[in-house]
KELO-168524 format. One line per 2 residues: number of its first residue (from 1); their letters; for each residue z, y, x of N, C-alpha, C, CB. Coordinates in Angstrom, 1 decimal, always signed. Glycine has a CB too. Layout:
NUM = a = Z/Y/X/Z/Y/X/Z/Y/X/Z/Y/X  ...
// end
This chain:
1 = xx = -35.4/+25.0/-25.9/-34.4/+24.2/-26.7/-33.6/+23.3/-25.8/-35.2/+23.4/-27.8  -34.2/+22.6/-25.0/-33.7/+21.9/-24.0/-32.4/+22.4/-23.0/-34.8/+21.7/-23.1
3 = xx = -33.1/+23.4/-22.5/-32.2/+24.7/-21.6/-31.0/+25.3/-22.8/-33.5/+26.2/-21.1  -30.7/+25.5/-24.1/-29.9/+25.9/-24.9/-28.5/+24.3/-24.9/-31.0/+26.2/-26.4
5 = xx = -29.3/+23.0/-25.0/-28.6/+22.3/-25.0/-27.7/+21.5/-23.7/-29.3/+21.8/-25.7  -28.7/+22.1/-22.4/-27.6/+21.7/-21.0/-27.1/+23.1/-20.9/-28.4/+21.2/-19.3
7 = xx = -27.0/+24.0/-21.3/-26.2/+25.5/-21.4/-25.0/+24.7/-21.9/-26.9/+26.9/-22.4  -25.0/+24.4/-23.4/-23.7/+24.1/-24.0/-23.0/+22.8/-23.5/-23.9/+24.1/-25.6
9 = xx = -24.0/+21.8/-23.2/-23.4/+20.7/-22.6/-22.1/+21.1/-21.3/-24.7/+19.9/-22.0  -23.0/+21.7/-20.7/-22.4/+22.6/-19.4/-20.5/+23.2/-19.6/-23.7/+24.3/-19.2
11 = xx = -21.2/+24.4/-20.5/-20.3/+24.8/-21.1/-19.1/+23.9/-21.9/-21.0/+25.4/-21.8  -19.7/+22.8/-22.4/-18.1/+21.8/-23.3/-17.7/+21.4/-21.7/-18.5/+19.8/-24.8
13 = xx = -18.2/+21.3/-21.0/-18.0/+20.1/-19.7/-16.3/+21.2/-18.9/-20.4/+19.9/-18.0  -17.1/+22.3/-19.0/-16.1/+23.6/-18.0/-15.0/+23.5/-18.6/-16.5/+25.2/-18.0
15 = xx = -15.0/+23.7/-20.5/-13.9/+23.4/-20.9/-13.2/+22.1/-21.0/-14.0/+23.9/-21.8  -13.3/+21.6/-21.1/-13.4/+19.9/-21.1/-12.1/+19.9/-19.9/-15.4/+19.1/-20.5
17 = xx = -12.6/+20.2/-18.9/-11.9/+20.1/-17.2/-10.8/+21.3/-17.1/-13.4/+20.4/-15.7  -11.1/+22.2/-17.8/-10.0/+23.5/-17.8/-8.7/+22.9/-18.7/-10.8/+25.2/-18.8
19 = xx = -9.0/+22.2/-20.0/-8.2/+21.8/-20.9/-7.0/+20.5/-20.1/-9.3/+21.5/-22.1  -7.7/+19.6/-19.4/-7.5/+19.0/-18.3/-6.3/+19.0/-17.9/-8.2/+19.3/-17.5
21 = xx = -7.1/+20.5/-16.5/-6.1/+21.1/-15.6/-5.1/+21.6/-15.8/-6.3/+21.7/-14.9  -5.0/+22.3/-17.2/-4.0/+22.9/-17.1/-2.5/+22.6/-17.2/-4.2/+23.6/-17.7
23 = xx = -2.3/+21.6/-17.9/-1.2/+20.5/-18.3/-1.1/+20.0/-16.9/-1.5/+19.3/-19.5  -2.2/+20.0/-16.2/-1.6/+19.1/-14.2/-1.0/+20.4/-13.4/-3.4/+18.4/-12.7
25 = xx = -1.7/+21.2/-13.5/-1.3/+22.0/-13.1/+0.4/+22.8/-13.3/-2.4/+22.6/-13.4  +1.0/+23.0/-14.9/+2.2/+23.2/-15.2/+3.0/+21.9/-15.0/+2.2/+23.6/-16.5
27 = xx = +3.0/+20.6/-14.7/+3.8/+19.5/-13.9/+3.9/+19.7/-12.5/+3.2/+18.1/-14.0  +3.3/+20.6/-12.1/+3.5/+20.6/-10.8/+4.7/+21.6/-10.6/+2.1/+20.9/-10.1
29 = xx = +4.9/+22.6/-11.3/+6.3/+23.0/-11.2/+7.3/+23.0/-12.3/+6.3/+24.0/-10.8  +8.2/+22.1/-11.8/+9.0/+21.6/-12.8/+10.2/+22.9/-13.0/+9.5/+19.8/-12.4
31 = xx = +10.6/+23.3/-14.9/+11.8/+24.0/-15.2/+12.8/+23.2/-14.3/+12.2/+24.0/-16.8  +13.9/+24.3/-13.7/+14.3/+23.6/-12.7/+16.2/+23.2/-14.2/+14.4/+24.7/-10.7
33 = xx = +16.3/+24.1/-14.9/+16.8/+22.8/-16.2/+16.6/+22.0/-16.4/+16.9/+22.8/-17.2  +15.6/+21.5/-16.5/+15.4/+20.0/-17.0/+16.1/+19.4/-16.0/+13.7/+19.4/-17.2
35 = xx = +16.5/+19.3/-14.4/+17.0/+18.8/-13.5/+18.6/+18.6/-13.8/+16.6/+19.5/-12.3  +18.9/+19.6/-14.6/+20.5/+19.9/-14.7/+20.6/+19.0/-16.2/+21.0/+22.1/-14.9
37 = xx = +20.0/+19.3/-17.0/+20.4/+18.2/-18.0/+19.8/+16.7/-18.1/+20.1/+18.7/-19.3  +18.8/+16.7/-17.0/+18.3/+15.1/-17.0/+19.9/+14.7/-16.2/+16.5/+14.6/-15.8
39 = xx = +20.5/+15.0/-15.4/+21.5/+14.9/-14.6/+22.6/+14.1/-15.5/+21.9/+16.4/-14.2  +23.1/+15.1/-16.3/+24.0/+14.8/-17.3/+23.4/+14.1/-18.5/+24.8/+15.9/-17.6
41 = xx = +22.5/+13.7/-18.9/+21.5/+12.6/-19.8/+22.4/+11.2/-19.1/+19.3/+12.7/-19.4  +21.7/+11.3/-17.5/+22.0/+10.1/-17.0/+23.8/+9.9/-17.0/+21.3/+10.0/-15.6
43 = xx = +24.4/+10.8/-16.5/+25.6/+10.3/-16.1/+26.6/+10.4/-17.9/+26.4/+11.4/-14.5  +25.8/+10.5/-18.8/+26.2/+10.5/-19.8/+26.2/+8.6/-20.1/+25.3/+11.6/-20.8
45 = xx = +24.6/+8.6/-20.2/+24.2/+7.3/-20.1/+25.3/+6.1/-19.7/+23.2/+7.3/-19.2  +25.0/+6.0/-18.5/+25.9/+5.6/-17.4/+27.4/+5.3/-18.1/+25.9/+6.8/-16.0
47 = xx = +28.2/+6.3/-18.4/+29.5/+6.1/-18.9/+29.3/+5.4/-20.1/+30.2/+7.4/-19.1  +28.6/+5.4/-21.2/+28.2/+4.7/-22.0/+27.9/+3.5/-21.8/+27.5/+5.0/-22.5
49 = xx = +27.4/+3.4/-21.5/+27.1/+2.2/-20.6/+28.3/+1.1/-19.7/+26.1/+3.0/-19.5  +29.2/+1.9/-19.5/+30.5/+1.1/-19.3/+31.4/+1.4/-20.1/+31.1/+1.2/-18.0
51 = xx = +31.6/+1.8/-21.4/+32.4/+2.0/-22.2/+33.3/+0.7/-22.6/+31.8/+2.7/-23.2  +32.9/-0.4/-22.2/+33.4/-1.3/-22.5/+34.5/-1.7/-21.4/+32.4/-2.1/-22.8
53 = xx = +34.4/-1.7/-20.4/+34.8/-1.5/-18.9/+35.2/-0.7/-18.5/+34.0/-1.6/-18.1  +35.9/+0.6/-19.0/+36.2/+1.9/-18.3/+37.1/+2.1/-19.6/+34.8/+3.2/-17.9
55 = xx = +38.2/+2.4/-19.5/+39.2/+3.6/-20.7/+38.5/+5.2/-20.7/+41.2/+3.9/-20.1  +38.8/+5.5/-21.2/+38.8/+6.8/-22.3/+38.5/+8.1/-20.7/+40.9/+7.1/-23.6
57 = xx = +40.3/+7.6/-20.1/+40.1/+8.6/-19.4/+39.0/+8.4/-18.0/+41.4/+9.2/-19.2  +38.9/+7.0/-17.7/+38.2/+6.6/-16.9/+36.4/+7.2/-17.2/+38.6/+5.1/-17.0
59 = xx = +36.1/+7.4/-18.4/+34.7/+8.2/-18.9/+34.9/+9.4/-18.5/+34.4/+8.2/-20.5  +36.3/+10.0/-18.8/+36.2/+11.6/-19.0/+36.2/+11.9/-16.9/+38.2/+12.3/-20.3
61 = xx = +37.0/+11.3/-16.6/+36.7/+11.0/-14.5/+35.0/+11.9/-14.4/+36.3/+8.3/-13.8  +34.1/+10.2/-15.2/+33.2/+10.1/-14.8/+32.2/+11.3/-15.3/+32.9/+9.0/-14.9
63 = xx = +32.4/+11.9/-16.5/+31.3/+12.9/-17.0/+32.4/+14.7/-16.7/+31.0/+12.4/-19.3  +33.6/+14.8/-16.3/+34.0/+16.0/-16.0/+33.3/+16.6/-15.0/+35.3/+16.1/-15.8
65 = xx = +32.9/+16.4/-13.9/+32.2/+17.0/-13.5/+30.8/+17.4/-13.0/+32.7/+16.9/-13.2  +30.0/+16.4/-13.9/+28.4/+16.3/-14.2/+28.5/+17.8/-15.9/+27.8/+14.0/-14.7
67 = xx = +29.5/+17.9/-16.4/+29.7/+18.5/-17.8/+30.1/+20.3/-16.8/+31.3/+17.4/-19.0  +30.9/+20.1/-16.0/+31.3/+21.4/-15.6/+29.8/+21.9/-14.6/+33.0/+21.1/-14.5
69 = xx = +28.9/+21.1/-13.6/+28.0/+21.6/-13.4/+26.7/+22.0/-14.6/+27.8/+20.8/-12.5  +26.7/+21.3/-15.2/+25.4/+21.5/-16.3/+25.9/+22.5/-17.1/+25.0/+20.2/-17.4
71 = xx = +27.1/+22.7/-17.5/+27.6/+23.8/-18.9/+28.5/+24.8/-18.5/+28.4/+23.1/-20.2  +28.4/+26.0/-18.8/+28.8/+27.4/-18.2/+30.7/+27.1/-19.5/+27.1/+29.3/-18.7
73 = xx = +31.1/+26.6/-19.4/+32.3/+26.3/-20.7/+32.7/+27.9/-20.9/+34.0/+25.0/-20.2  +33.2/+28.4/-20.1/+34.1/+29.6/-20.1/+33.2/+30.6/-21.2/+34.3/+30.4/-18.5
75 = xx = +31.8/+30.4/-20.7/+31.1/+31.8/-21.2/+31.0/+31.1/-22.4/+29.6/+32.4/-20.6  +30.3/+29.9/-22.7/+30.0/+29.4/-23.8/+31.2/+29.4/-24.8/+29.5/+28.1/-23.6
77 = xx = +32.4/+29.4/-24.7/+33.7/+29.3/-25.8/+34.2/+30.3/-25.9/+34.9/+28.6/-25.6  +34.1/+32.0/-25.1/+34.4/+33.2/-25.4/+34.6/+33.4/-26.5/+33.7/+34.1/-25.1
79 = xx = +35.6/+34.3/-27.3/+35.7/+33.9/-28.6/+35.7/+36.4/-28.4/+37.7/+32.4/-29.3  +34.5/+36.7/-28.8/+34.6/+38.2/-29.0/+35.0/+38.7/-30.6/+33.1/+39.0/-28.4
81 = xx = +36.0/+39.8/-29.9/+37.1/+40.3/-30.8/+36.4/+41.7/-31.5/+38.5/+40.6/-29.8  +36.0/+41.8/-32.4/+35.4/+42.7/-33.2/+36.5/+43.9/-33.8/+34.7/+41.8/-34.3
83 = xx = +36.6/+45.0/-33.7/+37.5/+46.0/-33.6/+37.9/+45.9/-35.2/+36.8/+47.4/-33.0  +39.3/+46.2/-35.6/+39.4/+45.9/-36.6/+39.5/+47.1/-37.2/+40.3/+45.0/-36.8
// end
C-alpha cells in the first residue's frame, strides 16, 4: 500500500515539473512577430503620447515608418478582380 502511494506521489511530482517546464521552455524562444508589433505598440504609444506636442503630420513622421516595417500595405489592400 505504501509502495502504491510513493509510486503515485512520484508520479504527480514528474508531472507536476513537466507541467512547469513547459511554458519555460516555449519563452525561451520568442514568435519573432511579437517583436514587429511590440515595435509599433510602442512607437504607436509614444506618438500618443505626444499628441499634444506634435501636429497631425508631425505623428504621421513618427509612425510612417514603424507602420511600413510592421505591415505588408500593398499586399494587404489588393483589391482581386473576379471575372465578370
Amino acid at each position: 500500500m505504501r509502495n502504491n502511494w510513493m509510486f503515485l506521489g512520484t508520479l504527480a511530482a514528474v508531472f507536476l515539473l513537466a507541467a512547469v517546464a513547459a511554458p519555460m521552455a516555449k519563452a525561451d524562444a520568442p514568435d519573432p512577430a511579437v517583436q514587429q508589433v511590440q515595435t509599433f505598440y510602442d512607437a504607436l504609444l509614444d506618438s500618443m503620447k505626444h499628441a499634444k506636442t506634435v501636429d497631425v503630420n508631425g505623428r504621421y513622421k513618427m509612425l510612417a515608418p514603424v507602420i511600413d516595417a510592421t505591415f505588408d500595405l500593398p499586399t494587404m489592400t489588393i483589391k482581386y478582380l473576379a471575372p465578370l
